[in-house]
C-alpha positions in Angstrom: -3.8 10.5 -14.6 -1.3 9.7 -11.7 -0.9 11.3 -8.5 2.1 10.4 -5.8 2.4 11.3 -2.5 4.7 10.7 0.1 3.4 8.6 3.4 4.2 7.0 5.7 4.2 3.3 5.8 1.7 1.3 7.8 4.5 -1.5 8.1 7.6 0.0 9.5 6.6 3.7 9.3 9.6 4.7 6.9 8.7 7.4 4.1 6.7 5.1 1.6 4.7 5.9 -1.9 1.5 6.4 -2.4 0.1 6.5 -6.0 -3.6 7.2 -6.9 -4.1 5.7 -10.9 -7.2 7.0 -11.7 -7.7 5.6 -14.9 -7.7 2.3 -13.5 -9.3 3.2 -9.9 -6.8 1.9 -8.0 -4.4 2.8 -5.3 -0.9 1.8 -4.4 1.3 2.1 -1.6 4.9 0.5 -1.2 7.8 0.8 0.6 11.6 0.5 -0.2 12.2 0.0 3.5 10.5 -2.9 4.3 8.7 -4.4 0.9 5.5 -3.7 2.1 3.1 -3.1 -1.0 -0.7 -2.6 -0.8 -2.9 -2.2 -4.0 -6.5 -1.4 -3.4 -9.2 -0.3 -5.3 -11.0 3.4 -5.3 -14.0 1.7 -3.6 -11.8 0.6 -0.8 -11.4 -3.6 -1.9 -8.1 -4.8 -1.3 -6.3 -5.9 -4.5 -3.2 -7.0 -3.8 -1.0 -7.4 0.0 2.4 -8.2 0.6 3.7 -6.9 4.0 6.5 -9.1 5.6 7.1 -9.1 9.5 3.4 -8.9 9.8 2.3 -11.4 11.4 -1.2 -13.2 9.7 -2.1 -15.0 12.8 -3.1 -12.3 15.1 -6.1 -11.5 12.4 -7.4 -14.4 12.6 
């Protein structure tokens, strides 16, 4: 089963997609705008990240 939601994106803050697979526990969120994607699992674990124009550095 797949549920999809609009959102907004964390990135840029243009309408984005959210999609909850729940036969594979995992949920995704990308956006056309800016090419930010985010895969994560159910449980919360971060899967997959690809979010240009954020800076990496400031995290560490």
């Amino acid at each position: 089963m797949k549920v999809e939601q609009t959102v907004r994106c964390p990135n840029c803050g243009s309408p984005a997609e959210r999609s909850h697979l729940f036969s594979s526990k995992l949920v995704r969120t990308q956006c056309p705008a800016c090419d930010y994607l985010m895969v994560t699992s159910t449980a919360g674990r971060v899967i997959e990240a690809y979010a240009p124009g954020i800076d990496t550095h400031r995290f560490m």
